[in-house]
N, C-alpha and C positions, 0 to 999 in steps of 0.2 A: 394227533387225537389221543386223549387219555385214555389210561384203561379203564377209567368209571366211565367214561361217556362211551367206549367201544360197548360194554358190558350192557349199560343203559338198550342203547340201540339192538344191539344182537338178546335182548333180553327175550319179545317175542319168537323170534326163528329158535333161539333155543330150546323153548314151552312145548313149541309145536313139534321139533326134533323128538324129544324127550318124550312126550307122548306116542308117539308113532311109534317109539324105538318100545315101548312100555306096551300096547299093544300088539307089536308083534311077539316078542318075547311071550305073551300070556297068549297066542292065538296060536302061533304057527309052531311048525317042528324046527331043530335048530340047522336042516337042509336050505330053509327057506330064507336064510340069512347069506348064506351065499357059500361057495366055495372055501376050504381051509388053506388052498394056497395063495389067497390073496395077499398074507402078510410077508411070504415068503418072496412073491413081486416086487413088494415093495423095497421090502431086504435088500434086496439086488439091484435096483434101477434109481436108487431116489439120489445118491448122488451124481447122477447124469442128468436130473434134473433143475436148472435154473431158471431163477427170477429175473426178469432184464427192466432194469429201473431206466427211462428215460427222461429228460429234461429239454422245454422247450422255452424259445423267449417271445413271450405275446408281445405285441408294437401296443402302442396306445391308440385305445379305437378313436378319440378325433373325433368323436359324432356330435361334439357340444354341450351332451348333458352334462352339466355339474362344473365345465369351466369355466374362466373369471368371464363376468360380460364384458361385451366390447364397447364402451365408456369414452366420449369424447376426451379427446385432454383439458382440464381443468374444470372437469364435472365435478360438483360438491360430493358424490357418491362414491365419486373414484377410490380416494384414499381408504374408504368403509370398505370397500365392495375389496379390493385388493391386501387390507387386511386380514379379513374372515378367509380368505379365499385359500392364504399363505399359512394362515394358522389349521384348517382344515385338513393341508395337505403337509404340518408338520413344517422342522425348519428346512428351509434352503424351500422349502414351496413343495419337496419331493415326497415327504411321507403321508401320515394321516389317515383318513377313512377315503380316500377319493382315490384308489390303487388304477385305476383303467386310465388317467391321465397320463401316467408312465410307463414305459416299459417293463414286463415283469417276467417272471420265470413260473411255470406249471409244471408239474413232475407225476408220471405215472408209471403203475408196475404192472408188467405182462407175466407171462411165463417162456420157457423154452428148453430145448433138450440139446445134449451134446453127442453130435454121432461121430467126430471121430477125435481120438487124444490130441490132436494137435492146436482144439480149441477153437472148432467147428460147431454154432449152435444155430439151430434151426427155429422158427418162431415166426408169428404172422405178420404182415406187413403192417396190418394196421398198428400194434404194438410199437411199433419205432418209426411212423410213419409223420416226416416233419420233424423228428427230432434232431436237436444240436447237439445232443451228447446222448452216450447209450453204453450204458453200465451190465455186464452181468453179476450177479450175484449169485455165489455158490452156495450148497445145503448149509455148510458150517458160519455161513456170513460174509467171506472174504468176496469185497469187490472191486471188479478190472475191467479197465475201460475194451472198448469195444468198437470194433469198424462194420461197413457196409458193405459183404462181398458183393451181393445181387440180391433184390427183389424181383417178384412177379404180382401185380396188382392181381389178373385173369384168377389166378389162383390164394390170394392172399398171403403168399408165403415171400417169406426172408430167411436169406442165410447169413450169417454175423460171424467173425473170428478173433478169437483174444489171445494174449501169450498166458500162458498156464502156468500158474506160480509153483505147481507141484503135479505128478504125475494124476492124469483125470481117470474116471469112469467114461466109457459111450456107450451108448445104444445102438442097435441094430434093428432097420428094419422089417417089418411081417412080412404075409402075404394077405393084402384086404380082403383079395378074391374068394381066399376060405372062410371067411368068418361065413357065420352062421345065423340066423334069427333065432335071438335066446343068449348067444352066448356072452359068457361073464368077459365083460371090462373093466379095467382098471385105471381111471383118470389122475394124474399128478400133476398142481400146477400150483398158483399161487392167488387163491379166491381170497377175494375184499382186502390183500397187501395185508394177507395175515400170515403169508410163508406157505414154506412148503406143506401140502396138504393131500390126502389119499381117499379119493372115493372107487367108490365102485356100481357096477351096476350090468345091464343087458345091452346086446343090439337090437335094437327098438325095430328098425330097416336099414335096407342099403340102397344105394342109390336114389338118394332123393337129390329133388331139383326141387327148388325152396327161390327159383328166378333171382339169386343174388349175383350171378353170374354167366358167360357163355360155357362154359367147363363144370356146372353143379352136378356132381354126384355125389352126394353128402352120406358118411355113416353117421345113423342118428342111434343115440343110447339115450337111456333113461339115468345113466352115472349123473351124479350131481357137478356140474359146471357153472360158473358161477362168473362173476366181473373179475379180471384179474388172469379165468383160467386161460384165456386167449393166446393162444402158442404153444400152450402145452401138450403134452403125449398123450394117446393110448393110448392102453394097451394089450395087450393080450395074456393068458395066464403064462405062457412061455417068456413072459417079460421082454416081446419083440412090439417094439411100435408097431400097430396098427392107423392109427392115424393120428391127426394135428386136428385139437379143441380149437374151434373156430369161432362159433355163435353161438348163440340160445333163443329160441323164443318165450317171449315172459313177459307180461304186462308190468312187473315190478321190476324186472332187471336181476332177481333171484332164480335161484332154479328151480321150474316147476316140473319138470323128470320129461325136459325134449330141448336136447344137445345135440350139435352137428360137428362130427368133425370130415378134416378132409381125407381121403383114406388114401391110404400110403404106397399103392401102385401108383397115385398122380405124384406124392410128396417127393418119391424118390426119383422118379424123374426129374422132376422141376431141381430140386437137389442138386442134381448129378451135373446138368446143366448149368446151373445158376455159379456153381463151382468151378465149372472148366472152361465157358464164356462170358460169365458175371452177368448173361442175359437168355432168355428163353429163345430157343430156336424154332418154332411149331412148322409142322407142313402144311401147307395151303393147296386146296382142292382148286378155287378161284370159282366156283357157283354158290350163286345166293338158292336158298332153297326154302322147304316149308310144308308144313305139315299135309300129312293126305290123310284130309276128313272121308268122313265114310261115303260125303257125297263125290268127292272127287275122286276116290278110289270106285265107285258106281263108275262113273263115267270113263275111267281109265281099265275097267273091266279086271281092275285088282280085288281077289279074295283070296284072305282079309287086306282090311287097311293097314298099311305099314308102308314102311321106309320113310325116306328123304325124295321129294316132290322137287325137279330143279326148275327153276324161276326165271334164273338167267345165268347165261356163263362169261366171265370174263372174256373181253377179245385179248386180253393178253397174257390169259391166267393157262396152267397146264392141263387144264379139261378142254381147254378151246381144239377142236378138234377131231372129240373123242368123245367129250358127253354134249347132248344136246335139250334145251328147255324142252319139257314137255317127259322127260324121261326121271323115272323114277328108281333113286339107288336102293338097293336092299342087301348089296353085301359088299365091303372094303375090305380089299386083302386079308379077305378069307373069316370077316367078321362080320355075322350077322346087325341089319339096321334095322332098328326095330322105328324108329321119329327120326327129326332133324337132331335132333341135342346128343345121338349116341353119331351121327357121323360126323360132327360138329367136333366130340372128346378124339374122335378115333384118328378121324385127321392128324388132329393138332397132335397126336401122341408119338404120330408116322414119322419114322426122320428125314429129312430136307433130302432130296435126290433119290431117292428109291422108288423103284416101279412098281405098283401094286395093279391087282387085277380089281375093276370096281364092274360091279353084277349089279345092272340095270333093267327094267323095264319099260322097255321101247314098242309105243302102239298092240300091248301084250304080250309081246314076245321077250322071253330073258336073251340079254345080250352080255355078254364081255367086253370090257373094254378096257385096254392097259394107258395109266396115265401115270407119268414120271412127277412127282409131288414137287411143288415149289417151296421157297420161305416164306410166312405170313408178316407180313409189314405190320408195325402198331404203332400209326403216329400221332395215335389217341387224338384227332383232328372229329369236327362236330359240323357239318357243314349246314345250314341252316336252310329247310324248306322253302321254296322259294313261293310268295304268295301269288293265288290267281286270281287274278281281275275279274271283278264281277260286270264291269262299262256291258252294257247293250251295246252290238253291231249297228251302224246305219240302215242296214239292211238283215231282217233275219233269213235264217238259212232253212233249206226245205229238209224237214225232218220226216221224220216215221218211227212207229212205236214197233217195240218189240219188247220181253221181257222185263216189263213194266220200265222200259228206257227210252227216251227221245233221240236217237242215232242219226248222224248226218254225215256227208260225204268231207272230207278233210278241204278244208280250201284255205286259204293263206290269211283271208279274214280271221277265221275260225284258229288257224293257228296262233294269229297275234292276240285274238283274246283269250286263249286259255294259254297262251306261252309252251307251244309246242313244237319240240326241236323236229328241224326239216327232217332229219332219218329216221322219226319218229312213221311210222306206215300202218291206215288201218283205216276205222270209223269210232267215230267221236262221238263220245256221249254228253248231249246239251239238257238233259232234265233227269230227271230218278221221280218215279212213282214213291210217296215215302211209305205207300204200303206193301210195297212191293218186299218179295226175298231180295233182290239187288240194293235198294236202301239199306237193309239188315247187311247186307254183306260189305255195306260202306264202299261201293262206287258212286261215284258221283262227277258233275258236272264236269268237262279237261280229260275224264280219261279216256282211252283211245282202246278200243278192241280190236287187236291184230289178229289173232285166230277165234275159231268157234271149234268146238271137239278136232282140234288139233290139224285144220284145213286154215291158211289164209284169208281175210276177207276184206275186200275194199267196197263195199255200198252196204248202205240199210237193209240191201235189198238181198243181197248175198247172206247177212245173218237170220233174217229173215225164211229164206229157201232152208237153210242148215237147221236151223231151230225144227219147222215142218216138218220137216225129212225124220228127225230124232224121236219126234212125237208121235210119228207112223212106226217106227220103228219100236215103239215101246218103252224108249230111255223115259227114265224120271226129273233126269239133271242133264246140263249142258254144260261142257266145260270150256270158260273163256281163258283166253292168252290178255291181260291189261297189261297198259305199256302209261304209265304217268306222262307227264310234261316231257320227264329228262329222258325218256325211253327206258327207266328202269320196269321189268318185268312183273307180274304176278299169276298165278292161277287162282279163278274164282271160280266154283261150281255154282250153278242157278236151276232153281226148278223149273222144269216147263210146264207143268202139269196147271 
């Protein structure tokens, strides 16, 4: 790109810069521009900061458009058509305006940091993700090639290591846990593959979950982050990483003052790890789990609603034994759980083999329970839903309504049409009222209700007594045990009312 046409383009972003920067100046006091040891941050950490340029080789997408057509032999069109075709694409057939017929090369630039001299740099996966070559670039320009110690997709980070042509700068990093709301940051990275580059700004919040992943706890700043700054540092006024620029949300792809990075209690783990096994070790709890709304917390006689809701426990995982569905986690060695997504990080953070005490809530009562943590397997495997037949029975089955549902007794007919595995144990749900709370709550036809507030049930007739019972009793909700086809678990609260 020239410098007239960068200058062209960046012509507006700079208007609006300039103005901002021209009203503040004429509004505010010169507090409000931010801290005076930002330059001094800078001073000290920017040579630990690099560019990481990589280069990939596209295939030829093959989809038809624009190649020669496929022309009997000794078509009068042939010789025309194979002409135009070879001149379009330059000589030898291979240049021209038609580049997607060939293989080609794409090149992009990331950021990343170096924490330790020996030419150790840290940077996000997506940045080098697919690449065939992968270059650091240092502040002064000098560039060397580069390898792949480990990536972690869960957390988007990669570590990278190159031979150092001269003694380096590292970083070191923070503590995320103390940042504060408000306080001053400082971003270095490499926005629009214009170089090294220094903003600044606040911690917007901490901990956000922004569902781009199972592990999101995002520090969000208003520092300007931008395309480009992806891998880059933190950081703090003490010029300690605080975390790794990861995303932005922005309808143009510029910065509109809401940056996510990853914060650097996760990054230094992952690190540390990615360094000494070239892969992530996480602990595995082995229970699916799930949030406890305020109706299932009603019925599980929890105030307030909190924790981790278990769903189901592995028969071969290290809770088998210890925790059981229906129980609700609210504290893991010795950390409070406030949802599923804080025992979800805590876990994974636990090391493989170590006994922690997990503080559950069983039938209301707080219980202990000591469970020795396994490794979490990731064989990134997608196994596809298996579809349920809609055929009519020859025969239909004798139902009864309850909680605006059509419940019938399990029978072998009933299990080959909705494909329900034999240790699958309960009553099956053949209709949904769609005005019903149970429509809303997305049960539907195949599943199978094994408990009702936390009792077993095998007839219509049993959910039915339980439901009555709840209602004399003065509950508002009822809380069901669902088991799908495959017998996988869920909790669903239902109103009786």
């Amino acid at each position: 790109m020239t410098a007239a046409t960068l200058s062209y383009r960046l012509r507006p972003f700079l208007a609006a810069i300039c103005l901002g920067a021209t009203a503040a100046l004429v509004s505010l006091p010169a507090l409000a521009r931010g801290p005076e040891g930002i330059a001094d941050v800078a001073e000290k950490v920017i040579d630990a900061v690099v560019n990481i340029s990589t280069s990939q080789t596209i295939e030829a997408k093959g989809d038809g458009r624009g190649a020669i057509p496929q022309l009997p032999p000794g078509s009068p069109f042939e010789e025309f058509f194979d002409d135009f075709f070879k001149n379009r694409r330059g000589p030898g057939g291979k240049g021209g305006g038609n580049s997607e017929l060939t293989p080609h090369k794409t090149n992009s630039l990331g950021s990343g940091f170096i924490v330790d001299t020996s030419g150790v740099v840290v940077t996000n996966n997506h940045v080098i993700a697919d690449a065939d070559e992968i270059n650091v670039i240092m502040n002064d320009g000098t560039k060397i090639k580069a390898e792949i110690i480990g990536i972690d997709k869960k957390t988007d980070l990669a570590v990278l290591k190159f031979a150092p042509p001269r003694p380096l700068v590292a970083v070191k990093f923070g503590d995320s846990d103390k940042l504060r709301l408000g306080d001053w940051v400082v971003a270095i990275g490499n926005p629009f593959s214009l170089g090294g580059t220094v903003t600044a700004g606040i911690v917007s919040a901490k901990n956000r979950d922004i569902s781009s992943g199972p592990y999101d706890s995002y520090i969000q700043t208003d520092a300007a982050i931008n395309r480009g700054n992806s891998g880059g540092p933190l950081f703090n006024l003490d010029g300690e990483v605080i975390g790794v620029n990861t995303l932005i949300i922005s309808p143009s792809g510029g910065s509109i003052g809401i940056g996510f990075a990853v914060p650097s209690k996760t990054v230094a783990g992952v690190v540390d790890q990615l360094r000494q096994f070239g892969e992530l070790r996480r602990g595995w709890l082995g229970v699916r789990i799930q949030q406890v709304t305020d109706e299932i917390a009603e019925s599980l006689s929890i105030k307030p609603a909190r924790g981790a809701l278990v769903a189901g426990v592995d028969d071969k995982g290290p809770a088998k034994g210890s925790i059981e569905p229906g129980d609700v986690v609210v504290k893991f060695d010795g950390k409070d759980i406030k949802d599923p997504k804080d025992l979800s990080r805590v876990v994974a953070d636990t090391a493989v083999g170590k006994e922690v005490d997990v503080v559950v809530i069983r039938k209301g009562q707080e219980e202990t329970r000591k469970v020795t943590l396994g490794r979490l397997e990731d064989p990134d495997k997608a196994q596809p839903a298996s579809a349920k037949t809609k055929e009519e029975p020859a025969e239909k089955p004798v139902t009864q309504k309850a909680l605006g549902l059509d419940l019938a007794t399990l029978s072998k007919d009933l299990r080959t049409r909705y494909k329900i595995k034999d240790s699958v144990k309960g009553v099956v749900i053949t209709g949904v009222d769609g005005t019903s709370d149970a429509a809303e709550k997305r049960l539907s036809a195949g599943d199978v209700i094994v408990e009702v507030a936390q009792e077993a049930v095998g007839s219509a007739a049993d959910i039915k007594k339980r439901v009555e019972q709840l209602k004399k009793d003065g509950k508002k909700s009822v809380l069901l045990l669902v088991a799908n086809g495959d017998g996988e678990l869920r909790f669903v609260a239902l109103s009786v009312q």
